[in-house]
N, C-alpha and C positions, 0 to 999 in steps of 0.2 A: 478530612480532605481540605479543610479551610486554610490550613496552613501554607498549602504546595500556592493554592492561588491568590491569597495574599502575598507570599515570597515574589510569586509571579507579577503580580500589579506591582511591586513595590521596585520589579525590575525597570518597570516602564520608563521610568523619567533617567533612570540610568544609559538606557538605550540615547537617546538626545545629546548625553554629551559626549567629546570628542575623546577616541583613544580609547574607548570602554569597550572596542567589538571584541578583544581577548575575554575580557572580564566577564563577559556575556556568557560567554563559552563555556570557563569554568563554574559559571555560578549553575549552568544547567546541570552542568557533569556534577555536578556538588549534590541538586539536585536529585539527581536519577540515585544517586549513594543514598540518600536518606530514604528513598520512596523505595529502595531493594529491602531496605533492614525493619521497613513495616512490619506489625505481627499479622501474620494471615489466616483467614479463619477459610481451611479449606471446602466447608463444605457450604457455608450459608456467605453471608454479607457480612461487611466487618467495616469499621473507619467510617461509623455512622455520624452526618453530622444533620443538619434539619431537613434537608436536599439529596445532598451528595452521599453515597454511599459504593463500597466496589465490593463485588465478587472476582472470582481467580482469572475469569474473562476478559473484565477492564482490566482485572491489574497486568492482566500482560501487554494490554492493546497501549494502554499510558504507557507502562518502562517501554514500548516500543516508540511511542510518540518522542517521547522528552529523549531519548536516542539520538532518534530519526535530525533531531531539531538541534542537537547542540553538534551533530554533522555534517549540518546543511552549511551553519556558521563556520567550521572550519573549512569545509567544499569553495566558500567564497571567497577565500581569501586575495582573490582578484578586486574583488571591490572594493576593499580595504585599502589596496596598493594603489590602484588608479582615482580613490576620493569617491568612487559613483555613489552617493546620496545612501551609503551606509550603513546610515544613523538609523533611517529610515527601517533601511532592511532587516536590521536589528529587531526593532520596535515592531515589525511585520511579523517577523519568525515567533516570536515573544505572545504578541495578540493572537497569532495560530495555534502556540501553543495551548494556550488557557481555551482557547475555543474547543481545541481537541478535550483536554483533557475533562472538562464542561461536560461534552457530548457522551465520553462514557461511563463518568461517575454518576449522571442524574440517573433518576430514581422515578420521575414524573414525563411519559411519555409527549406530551406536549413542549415541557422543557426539551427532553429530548430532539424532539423535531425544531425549536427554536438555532438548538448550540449548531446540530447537525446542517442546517442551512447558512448558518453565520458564517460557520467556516469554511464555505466559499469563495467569501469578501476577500481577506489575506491572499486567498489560494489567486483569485483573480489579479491583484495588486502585483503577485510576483510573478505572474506570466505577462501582465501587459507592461508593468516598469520594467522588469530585469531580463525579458525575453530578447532575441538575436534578431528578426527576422520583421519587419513589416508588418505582413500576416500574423503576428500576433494577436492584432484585435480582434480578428476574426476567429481565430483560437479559444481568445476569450468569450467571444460573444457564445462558441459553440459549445464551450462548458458549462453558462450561465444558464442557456435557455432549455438546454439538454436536463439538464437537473432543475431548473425553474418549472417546464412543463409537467412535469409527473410529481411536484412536489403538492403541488394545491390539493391533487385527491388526496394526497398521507394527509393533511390536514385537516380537510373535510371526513375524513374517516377517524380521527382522533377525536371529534366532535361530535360524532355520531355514539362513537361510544361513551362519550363521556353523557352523552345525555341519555343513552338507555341505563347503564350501570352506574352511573356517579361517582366510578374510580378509574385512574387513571395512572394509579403505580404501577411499577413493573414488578413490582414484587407479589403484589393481590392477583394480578391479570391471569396468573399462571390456572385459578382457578374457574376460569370462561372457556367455553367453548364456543366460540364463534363462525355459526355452520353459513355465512351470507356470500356471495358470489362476488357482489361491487366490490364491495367491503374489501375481501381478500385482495382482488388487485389492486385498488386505490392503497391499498397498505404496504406492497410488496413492489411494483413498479421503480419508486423513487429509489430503494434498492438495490434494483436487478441493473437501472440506469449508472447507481453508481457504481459498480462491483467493477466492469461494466457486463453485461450479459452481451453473447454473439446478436448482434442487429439493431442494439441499442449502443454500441460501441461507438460510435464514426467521433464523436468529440474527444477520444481518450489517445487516440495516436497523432493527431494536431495537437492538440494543448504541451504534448510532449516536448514535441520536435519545437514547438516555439517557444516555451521555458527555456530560465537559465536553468543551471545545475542542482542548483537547489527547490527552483519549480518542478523538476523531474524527480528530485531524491523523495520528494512531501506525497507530488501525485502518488508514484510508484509505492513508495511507505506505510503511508498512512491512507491516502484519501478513500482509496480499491478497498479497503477495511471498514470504513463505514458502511459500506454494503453489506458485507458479510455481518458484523456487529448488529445493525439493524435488522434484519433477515432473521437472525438466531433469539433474538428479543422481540419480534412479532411473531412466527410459527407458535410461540407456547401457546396461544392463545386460540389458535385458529386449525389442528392440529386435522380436524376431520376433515375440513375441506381441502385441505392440503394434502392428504393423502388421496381424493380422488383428484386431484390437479397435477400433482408433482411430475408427471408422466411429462408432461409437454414442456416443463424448465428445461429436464432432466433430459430431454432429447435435440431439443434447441442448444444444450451449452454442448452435448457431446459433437455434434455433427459441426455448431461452430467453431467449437477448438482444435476440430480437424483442417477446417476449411483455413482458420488462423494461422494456425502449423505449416500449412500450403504455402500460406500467403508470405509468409517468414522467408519461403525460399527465394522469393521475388523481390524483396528491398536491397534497395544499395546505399540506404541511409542510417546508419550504424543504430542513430536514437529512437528512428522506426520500428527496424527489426528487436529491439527489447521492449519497446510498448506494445507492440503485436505478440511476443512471446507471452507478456503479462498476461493479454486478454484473453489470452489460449490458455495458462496456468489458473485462472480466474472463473475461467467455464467449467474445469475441474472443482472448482469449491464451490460454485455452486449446485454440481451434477451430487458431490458428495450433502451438504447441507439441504438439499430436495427429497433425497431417500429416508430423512428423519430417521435415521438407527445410529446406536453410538459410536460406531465407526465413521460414519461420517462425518456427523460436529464434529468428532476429534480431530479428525484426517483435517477437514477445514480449516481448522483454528488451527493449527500446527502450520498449514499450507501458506496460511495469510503471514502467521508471525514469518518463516523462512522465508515466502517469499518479499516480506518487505524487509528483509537485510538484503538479500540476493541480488534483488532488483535495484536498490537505491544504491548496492555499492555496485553495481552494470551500470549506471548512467554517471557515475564518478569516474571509472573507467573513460567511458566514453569521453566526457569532459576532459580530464588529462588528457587524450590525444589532442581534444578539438583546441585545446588552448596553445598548442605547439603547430597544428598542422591547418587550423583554421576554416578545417573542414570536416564534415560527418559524412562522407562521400566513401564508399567503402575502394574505390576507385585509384584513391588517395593516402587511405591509409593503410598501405602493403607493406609489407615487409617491416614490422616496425619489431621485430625480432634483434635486426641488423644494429638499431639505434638504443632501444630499451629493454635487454633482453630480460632486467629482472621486472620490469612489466608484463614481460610475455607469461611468468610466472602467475602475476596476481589472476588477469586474463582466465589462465587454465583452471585455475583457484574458482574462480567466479562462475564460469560456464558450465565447470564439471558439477556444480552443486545445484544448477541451473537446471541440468539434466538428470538431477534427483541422483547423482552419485553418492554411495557414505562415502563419508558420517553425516551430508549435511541435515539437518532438518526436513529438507524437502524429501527428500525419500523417505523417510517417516510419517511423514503428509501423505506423499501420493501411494505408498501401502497400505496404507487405510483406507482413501477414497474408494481403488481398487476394491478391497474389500467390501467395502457398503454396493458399491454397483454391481460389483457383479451376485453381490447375496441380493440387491433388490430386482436386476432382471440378468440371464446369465449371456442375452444379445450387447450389452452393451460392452462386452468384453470386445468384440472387432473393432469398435472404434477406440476404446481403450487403448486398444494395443498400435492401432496407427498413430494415435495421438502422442503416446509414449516416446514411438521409436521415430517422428517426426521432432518432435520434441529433442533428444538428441541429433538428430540431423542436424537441425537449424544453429544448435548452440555450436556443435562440431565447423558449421558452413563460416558462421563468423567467428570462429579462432582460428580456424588455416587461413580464411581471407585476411583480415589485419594483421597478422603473426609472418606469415610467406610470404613466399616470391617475390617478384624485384621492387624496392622500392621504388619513391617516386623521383624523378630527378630533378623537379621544380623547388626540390626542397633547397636553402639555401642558407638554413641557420637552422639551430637545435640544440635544446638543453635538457640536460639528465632532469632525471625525476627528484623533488626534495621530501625530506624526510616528513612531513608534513603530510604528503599526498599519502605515501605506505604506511603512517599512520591509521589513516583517513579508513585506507583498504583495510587495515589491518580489523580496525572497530567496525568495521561492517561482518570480517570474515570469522572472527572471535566467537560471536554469539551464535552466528549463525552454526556453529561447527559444533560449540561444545554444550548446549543445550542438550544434545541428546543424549546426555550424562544424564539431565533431568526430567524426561521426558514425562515420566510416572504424574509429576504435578498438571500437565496438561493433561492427565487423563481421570484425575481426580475432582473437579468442577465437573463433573456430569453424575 
């Protein structure tokens, strides 16, 4: 693993000088080539270095990260064109990078909890420098303390263990059973905050809506994975008390993803309504990850990878309108069939997959979940099944609202899409489609 972030720090000073935000780009995409042609050792750990080591887990959560991150860069190609401090942003996505990739290859849960709070820092920097709106700081403030408040128990609960048992690898831990009440939620809160779980949610639909494109591509992407990631890496450990508790996640995220699904019907702000779809796709991974059977981690971890191509290339969408129509007003952006119709294409592309349509990923995800829920109680199948067919509702409601009816007639200039953007869509839509070729390897890590 030494390799990928030495590469990565040696980008750093690259980032600073001028004309290098291409270069950046390919060097990650160069990247992600190297880290695919790894040897991988499916059943155990593999890419052992004194620290850092990956199982089939990380290695999917990184190639999604180093992705996610040499997308964001082409996503901004606005900054590049206008000068906005670049350089900067560069050297942000880069520091994010290593941060991410830190957080899934450690091995030493303390470390763990160190990468996974750092990488907030970045995450903050590009919602308060590169965000649209004022309110941004408050945005920010609301991501910081949201995840600052429930972090200090994961810490104090990392310490607790480390002074009964004296280990604190993730690899030894698997053999504890840790039967303690505090314990469990100080360890699992900081999780459920980040994923986000229904009620712990309120700072993940602001941080959205005030990010640039590339603070939506990260949150939407990666950050919602950390929860799940962590979640999946404490339950080994805690396994009995988690089965008499699970009930209350597990009813909490079904009736929230319902209530979210609702709430999808009611926005008229394009970048809301997919940060609110997220939090309702997100209550499903964790409804499935709470019933501990192997349809569920699998259904999860499938759910997270799809939904972060899904989602981050729905808020590139979104962005392309907004950088033509200068607004996320659903009000506003009508009929844009009339103007872009091989847009209206990617749109359908995007939404149907959104709605767990094949081939994408995501219906393989939420076949499984299905599956675990309703083997773990056979009542959770009515909310399932609202949440489902809301779930199509809502992606249905915003492609005939942006796609239809009469445009706006305040429009007064308008430029086709460049090849660059259907790029952009394309490497979001690629992976997420043809994965299910390979499905069988997410289902072998367990």
């Amino acid at each position: 693993m030494m390799k990928f972030f030495f590469m990565l720090i040696f980008m750093v000073p690259l980032c600073f000088k001028n004309n290098m935000f291409w270069l950046i780009q390919m060097l990650l995409l160069f990247m992600m080539m190297v880290f695919m042609n790894l040897s991988i050792n499916l059943n155990n750990f593999f890419n052992f270095s004194y620290m850092y080591s990956l199982d089939v887990m990380s290695y999917g959560l990184i190639l999604l990260s180093i992705w996610i991150c040499s997308l964001m860069i082409m996503a901004s190609e606005n900054l590049y064109k206008i000068n906005f401090y670049y350089n900067f942003f560069t050297f942000n996505v880069v520091l994010l990078l290593i941060m991410l990739m830190l957080t899934f290859s450690v091995m030493n849960v303390f470390m763990f909890y160190m990468y996974f709070e750092s990488s907030l820092i970045p995450t903050l920097m590009l919602i308060i420098g590169w965000g649209y709106q004022p309110e941004r700081l408050q945005a920010g403030m609301y991501l910081l303390f949201y995840t600052l408040f429930v972090s200090l128990p994961l810490l104090m609960g990392i310490f607790f263990i480390f002074n009964e048992f004296n280990c604190i690898m993730i690899y030894f831990m698997k053999y504890l059973n840790l039967n303690y009440f505090l314990l469990y939620i100080s360890m699992i809160m900081a999780f459920l905050v980040k994923m986000p779980m229904y009620l712990l949610h309120l700072w993940l639909p602001k941080a959205h809506v005030e990010a640039s494109v590339s603070g939506s591509m990260i949150l939407a992407g990666i950050m919602l994975k950390l929860g799940g990631y962590g979640l999946m890496r404490m339950m080994i450990f805690m396994q009995q008390i988690n089965m008499k508790l699970n009930y209350i996640w597990i009813v909490i995220s079904l009736i929230g993803s319902f209530y979210i699904s609702l709430k999808c019907f009611c926005q008229i702000d394009i970048k809301l309504l997919i940060a609110y779809s997220s939090v309702s796709h997100m209550g499903m991974v964790i409804g499935g990850l709470m019933t501990m059977n192997y349809w569920g981690i699998y259904g999860s971890y499938i759910l997270m990878i799809g939904h972060g191509l899904c989602s981050s290339g729905m808020f590139c969408l979104a962005n392309i309108n907004y950088e033509r129509l200068h607004s996320r007003s659903l009000m506003i952006n009508k009929g844009m069939m009339n103007f872009m119709p091989s847009l209206t294409l990617w749109w359908f592309l995007f939404l149907s997959s959104n709605m767990a349509a094949p081939i994408s990923l995501n219906l393989m995800g939420e076949i499984s979940l299905i599956n675990s829920m309703m083997s773990w109680s056979f009542l959770s199948m009515f909310m399932l099944m609202f949440l489902l067919f809301f779930s199509a509702g809502y992606s249905l409601y915003l492609y005939s609202y942006t796609q239809h009816g009469k445009y706006y007639l305040g429009l007064y200039s308008f430029y086709m899409g460049s090849s660059r953007e259907y790029l952009l869509l394309l490497l979001h839509w690629l992976p997420l489609n043809i994965l299910i070729l390979k499905v069988d390897y997410f289902l072998i890590w367990l």
